[in-house]
C-alpha positions as CSV (number, residue, x, y, z in Angstrom):
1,X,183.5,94.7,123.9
2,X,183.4,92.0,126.9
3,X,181.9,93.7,130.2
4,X,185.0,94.5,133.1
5,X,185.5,91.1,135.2
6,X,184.9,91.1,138.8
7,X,186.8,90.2,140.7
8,X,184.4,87.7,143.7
9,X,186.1,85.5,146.6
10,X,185.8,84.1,149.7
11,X,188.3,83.8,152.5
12,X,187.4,82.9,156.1
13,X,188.5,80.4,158.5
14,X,185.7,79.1,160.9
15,X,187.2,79.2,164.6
16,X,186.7,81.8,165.9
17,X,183.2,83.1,164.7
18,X,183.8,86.8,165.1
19,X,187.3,86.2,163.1
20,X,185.0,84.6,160.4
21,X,182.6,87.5,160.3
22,X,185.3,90.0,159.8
23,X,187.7,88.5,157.3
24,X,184.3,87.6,155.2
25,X,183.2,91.2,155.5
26,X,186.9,92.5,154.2
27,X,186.3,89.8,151.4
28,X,183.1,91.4,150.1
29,X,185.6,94.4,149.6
30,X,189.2,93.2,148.9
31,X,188.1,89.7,147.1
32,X,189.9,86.5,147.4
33,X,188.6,83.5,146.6
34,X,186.9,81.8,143.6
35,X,187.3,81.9,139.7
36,X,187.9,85.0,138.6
37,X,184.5,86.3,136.3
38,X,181.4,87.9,135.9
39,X,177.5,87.0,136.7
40,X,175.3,88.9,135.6
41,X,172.2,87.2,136.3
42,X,172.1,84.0,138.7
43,X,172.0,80.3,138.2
44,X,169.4,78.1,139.0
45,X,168.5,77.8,142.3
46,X,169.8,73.9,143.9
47,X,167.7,71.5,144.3
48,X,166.1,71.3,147.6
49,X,167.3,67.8,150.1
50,X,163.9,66.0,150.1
51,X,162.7,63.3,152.3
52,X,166.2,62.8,154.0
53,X,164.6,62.3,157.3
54,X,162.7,59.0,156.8
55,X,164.8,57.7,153.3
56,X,165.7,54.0,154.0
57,X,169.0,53.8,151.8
58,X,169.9,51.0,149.8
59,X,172.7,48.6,150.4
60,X,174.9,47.8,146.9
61,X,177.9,46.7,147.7
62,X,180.9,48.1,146.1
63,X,184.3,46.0,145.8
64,X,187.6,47.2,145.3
65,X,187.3,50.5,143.3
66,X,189.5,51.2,140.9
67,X,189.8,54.6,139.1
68,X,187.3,55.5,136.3
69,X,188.3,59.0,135.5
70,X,186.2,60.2,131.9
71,X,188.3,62.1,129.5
72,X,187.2,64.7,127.0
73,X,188.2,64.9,123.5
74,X,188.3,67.1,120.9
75,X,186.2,65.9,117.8
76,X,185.6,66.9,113.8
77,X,182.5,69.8,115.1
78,X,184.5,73.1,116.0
79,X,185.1,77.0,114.7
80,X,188.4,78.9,114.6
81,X,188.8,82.2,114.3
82,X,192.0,84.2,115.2
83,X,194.3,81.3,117.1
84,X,191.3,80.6,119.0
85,X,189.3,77.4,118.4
86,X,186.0,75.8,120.5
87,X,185.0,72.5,119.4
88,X,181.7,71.7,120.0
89,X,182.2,67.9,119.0
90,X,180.5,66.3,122.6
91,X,178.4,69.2,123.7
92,X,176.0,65.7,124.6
93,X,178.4,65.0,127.2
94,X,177.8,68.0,129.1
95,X,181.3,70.1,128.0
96,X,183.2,72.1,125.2
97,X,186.8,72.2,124.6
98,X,188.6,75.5,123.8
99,X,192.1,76.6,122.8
100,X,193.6,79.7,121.8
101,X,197.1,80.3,120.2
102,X,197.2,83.9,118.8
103,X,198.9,86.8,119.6
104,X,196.9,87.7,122.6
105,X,198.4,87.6,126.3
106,X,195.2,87.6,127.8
107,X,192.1,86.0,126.8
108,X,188.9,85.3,128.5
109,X,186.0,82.7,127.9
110,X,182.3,83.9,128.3
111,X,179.6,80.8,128.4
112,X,176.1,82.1,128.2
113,X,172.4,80.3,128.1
114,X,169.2,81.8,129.3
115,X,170.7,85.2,130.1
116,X,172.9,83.4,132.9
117,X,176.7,84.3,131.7
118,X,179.7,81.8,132.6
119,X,182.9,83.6,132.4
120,X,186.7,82.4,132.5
121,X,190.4,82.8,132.0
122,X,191.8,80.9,129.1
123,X,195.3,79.8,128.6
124,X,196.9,80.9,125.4
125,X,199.7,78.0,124.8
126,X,197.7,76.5,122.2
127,X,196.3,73.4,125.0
128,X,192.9,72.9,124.9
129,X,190.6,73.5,128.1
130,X,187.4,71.7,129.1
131,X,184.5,74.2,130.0
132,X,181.0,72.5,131.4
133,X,177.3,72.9,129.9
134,X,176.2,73.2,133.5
135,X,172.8,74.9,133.2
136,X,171.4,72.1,131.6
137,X,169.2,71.7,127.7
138,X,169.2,74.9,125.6
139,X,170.6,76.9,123.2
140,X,174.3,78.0,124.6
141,X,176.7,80.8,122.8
142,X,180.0,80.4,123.6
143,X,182.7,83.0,123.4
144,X,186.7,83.6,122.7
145,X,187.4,87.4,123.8
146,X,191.0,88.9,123.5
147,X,192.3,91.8,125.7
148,X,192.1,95.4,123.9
149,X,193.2,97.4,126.4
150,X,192.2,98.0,130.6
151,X,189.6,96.0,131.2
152,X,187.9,95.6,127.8
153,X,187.8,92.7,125.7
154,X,187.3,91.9,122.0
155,X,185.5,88.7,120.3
156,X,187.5,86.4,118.3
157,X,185.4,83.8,117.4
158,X,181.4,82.6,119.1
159,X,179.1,80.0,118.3
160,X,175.4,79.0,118.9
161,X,174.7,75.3,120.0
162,X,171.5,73.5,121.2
163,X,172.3,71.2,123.8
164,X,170.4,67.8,124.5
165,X,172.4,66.1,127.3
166,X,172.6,62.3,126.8
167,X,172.2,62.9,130.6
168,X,171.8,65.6,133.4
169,X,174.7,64.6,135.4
170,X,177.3,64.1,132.7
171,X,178.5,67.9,133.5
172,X,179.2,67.1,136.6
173,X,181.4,63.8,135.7
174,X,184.3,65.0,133.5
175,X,186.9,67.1,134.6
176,X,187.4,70.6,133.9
177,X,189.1,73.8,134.4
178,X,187.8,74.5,138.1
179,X,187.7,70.4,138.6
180,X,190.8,69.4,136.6
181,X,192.3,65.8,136.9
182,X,193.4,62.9,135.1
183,X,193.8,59.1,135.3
184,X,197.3,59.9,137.0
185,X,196.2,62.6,139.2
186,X,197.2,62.0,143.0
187,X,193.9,62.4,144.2
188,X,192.3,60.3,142.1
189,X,195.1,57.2,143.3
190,X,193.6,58.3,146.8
191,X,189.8,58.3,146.0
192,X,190.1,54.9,144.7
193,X,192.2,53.5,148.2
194,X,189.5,55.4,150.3
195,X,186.9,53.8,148.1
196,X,187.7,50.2,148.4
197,X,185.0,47.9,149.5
198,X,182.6,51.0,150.9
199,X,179.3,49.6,150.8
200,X,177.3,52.0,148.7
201,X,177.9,55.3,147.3
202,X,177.5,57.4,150.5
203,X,179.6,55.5,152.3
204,X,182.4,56.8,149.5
205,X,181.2,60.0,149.7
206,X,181.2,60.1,153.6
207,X,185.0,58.6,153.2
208,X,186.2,60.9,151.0
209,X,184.5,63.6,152.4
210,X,186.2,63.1,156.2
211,X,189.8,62.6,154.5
212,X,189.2,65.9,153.1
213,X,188.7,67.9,156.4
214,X,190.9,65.7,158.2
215,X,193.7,66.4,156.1
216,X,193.3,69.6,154.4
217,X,193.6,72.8,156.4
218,X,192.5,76.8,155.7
219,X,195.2,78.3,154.1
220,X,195.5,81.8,155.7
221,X,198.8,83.3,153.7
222,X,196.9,82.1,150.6
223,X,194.3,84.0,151.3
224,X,196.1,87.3,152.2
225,X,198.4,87.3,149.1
226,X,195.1,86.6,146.9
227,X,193.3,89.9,148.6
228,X,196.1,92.0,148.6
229,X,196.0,91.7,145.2
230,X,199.9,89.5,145.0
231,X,197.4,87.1,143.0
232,X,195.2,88.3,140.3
233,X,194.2,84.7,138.9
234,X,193.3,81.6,141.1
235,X,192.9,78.0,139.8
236,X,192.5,74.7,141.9
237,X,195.0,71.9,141.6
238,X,193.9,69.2,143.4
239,X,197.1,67.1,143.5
240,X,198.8,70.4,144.8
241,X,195.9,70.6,147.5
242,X,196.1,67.3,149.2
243,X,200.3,67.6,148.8
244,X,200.2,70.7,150.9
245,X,197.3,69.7,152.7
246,X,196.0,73.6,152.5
247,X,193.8,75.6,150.7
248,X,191.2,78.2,150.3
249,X,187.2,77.1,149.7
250,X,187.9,77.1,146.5
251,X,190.4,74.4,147.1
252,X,188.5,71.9,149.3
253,X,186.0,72.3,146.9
254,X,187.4,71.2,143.8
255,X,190.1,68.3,145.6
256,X,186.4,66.7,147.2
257,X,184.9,67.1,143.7
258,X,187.4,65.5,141.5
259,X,187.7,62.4,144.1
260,X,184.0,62.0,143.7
261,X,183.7,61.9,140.2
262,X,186.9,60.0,139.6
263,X,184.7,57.2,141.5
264,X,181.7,58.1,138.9
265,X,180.0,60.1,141.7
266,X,178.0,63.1,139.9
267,X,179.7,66.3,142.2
268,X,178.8,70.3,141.5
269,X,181.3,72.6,142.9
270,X,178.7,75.7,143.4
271,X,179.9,78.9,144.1
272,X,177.3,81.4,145.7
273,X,177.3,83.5,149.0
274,X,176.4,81.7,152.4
275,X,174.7,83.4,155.6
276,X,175.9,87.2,156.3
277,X,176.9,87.8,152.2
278,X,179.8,86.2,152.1
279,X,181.2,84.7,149.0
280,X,182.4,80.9,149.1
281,X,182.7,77.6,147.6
282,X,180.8,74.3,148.5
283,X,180.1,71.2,146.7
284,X,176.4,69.1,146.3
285,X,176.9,65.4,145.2
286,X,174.1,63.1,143.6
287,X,173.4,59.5,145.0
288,X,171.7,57.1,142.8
289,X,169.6,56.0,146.2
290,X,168.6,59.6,146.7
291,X,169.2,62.2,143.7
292,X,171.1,65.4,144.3
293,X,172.2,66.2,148.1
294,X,172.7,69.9,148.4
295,X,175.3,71.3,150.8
296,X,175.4,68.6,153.4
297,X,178.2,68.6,155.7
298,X,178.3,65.5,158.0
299,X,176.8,61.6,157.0
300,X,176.1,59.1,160.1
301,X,174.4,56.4,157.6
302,X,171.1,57.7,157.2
303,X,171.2,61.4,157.9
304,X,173.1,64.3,156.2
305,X,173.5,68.0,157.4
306,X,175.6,70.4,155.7
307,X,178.1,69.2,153.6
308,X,180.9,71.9,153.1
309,X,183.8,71.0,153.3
310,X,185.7,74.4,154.5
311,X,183.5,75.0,157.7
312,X,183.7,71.4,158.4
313,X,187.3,71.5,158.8
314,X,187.6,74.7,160.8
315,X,185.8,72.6,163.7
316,X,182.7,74.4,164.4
317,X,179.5,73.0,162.2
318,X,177.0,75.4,163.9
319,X,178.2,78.2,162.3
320,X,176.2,78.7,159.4
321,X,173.4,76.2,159.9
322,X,171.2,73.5,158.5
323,X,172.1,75.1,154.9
324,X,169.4,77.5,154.8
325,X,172.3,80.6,154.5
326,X,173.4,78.7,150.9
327,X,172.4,80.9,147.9
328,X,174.1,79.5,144.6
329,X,175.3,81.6,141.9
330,X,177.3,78.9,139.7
331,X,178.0,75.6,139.3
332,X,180.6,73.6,137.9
């Protein structure tokens, strides 16, 4: 039988401090907001930001961007059991697709490598869903589980794949569940505008990243209905994001992610706990001129501190720090 879910989120709004203290603390308890799943041992720790200090960045010019949004497939490698199928067919790319069209009305996914388990919701209309490979080379076993009763699960159909990526960042390219667009998504129409003659990569990044907290405000009701338990199950949509212009951590997250890699800009969503034990979502982004760029907030053309973009849009950067508080869990 599957283990019981938990249930982690974060909800908190920055301004003021002791009002961020106390609705994070309440979140430890009441939960409300991130994908709804179990870890049962951690993730690999983020890479470190190394020699951002004294790196002289290079200028490549970039000309008008246009979209160049990678789409996953389904292929001729795959195992069905039940209504449920995972294909296995681009497992080089970093992802797996999985669908499930039984009798079921609730049916969970469960990702594991290492001893590290990734766990998630799974539609059951038959449409396939894209899950990363996000820890990297192994040997991965991948999981259907149908409800039984309460909070115990069943397996439907698993399989056992060694995983060679044709490259490390290719997880973190394609869309998928948590970071789900298309070619025709709304935010990645805006990505490409904001994009448009930026002179290198962080300058898109630093674009993108400013329209996000400029625009996109902490969605208080959102987070109240989630904790009081009025929403059991909480998935990003970007285009519904940056229509509203509100959302939870979760949210700014995943809208900043899926601009990024619409531009072919290698972005994480991480989910971990920051400074105090508070549960949240943050994003790291990878720069040909410098490599990965861990939780960096704020980008003056050399320099980067801190990107998240949730406590950047509540106003008040000093409130968790040069990213020291960041502990990652997951990534996606």
């Amino acid at each position: 039988m599957l283990a019981p879910y938990r249930r982690n989120h974060c909800f908190f709004k920055k301004r003021p401090v002791l009002f961020a203290a106390w609705v994070c603390v309440i979140a430890l308890f009441m939960t409300a907001c991130s994908p709804e799943r179990i870890i049962e041992s951690e993730a690999p720790a983020a890479v470190s930001i190394v020699g951002l200090q004294t790196q002289t960045l290079a200028v490549t010019q970039v000309s008008a961007r246009t979209p160049r949004v990678l789409v996953p497939q389904t292929g001729n490698v795959s195992v069905s059991r039940g209504g449920a199928t995972i294909d296995t067919s681009n497992v080089a790319e970093g992802y797996v697709m999985i669908s499930y069209s039984g009798a079921s009305t609730k049916v969970k996914v469960r990702i594991s490598k290492g001893g590290v388990d990734y766990n998630y919701n799974l539609n059951t209309s038959g449409r396939f869903e894209t899950f990363p490979l996000s820890l990297g080379d192994g040997t991965y076993t991948i999981g259907v589980f149908e409800h039984v009763r309460g909070n115990q699960f069943a397996m439907t159909v698993s399989t056992t794949v060694n995983v060679t990526l044709n490259s490390q960042l290719r997880p973190f390219l394609y869309p998928n569940q948590f970071v789900n667009f298309n070619a025709n998504s709304t935010a990645v129409a805006k990505a490409a505008s904001l994009s448009e003659g930026a002179a290198n990569e962080l300058e898109i990044v630093s674009r993108i990243f400013n329209f996000v907290i400029a625009n996109v405000k902490y969605d208080t009701d959102l987070a109240r209905r989630i904790s009081s338990g009025q929403i059991t199950t909480y998935i990003p949509n970007v285009d519904n994001t940056l229509a509203t212009g509100k959302g939870i951590c979760f949210d700014f997250a995943a809208l900043m992610a899926a601009m990024l890699r619409s531009q072919l800009i290698p972005t994480q969503l991480q989910i971990g706990y920051v400074s105090g034990g508070l549960y949240h979502a943050w994003i790291s982004v990878h720069s040909t001129e410098i490599g990965w760029v861990n939780n960096v907030i704020q980008f003056d053309g050399k320099n980067w501190t801190l990107m998240d973009p949730t406590f950047a849009a509540g106003g008040d950067t000093s409130f968790v720090g040069a990213g020291t508080g960041y502990r990652l869990v997951s990534r996606y």
